[in-house]
N, C-alpha and C positions, 0 to 999 in steps of 0.2 A: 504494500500500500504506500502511495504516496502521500507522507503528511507535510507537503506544503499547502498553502491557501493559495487555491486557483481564485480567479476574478469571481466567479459565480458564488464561488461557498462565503467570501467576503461580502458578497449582495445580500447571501440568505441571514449572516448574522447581523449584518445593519442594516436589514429587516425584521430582523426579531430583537435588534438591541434597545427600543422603547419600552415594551413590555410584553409578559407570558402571551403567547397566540394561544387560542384554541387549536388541538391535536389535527378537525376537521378540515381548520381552514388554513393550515403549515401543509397539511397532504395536499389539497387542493390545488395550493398556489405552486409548492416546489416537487411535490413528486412527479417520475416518470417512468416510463415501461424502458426508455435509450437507454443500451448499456453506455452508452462514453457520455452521458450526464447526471451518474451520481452525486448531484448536491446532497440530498437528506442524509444517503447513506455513509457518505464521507463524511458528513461533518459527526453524524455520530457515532462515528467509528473513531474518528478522533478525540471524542469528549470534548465538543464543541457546543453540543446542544442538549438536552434532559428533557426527557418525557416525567411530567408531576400529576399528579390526580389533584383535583380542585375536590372538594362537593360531593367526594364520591361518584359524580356522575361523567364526568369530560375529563379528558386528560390534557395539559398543556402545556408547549412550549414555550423552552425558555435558554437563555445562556447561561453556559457554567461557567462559572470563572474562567476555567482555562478560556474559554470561547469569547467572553467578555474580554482577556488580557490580548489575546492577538488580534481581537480588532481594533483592540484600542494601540496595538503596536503597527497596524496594516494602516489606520483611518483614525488617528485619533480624533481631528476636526469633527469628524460624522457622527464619532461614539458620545463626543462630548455634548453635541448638539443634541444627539436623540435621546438623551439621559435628562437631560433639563426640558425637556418637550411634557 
């Protein structure tokens, strides 16, 4: 596996660096059936993103530290901004 951050997996996490997405709508937006575009799958192979249960009912994403620290090392401007949003 390759654990650099490709351009997309840095989209997916300052897209999820505001706050926890619903599990429905992270599948939604970034899943795909393309083998040569594993965003979800990469990022959470590398401990970039965490599945939580809310409510008991929905589960939701979100960024794990590690996930949060290499955006903030790829994009700090974007992580700072979407953190104060």
């Amino acid at each position: 596996m390759d654990s650099s951050l490709t351009p997309l997996i840095l989209d997916f996490l300052e897209w999820l660096a505001p706050a926890p997405r619903p599990y429905s709508e992270v599948m939604e937006a970034w899943r795909t059936s393309c083998p040569r575009l594993t965003v979800w799958e990469d990022a959470t192979e590398q401990g970039l993103v965490a599945r939580n249960p809310t409510d008991g009912r929905e589960l939701f994403v979100e960024l794990t530290p590690r996930g949060r620290q290499k955006l903030l090392e790829s994009k700090p401007q974007q992580i700072n901004r979407a953190t104060k949003e």
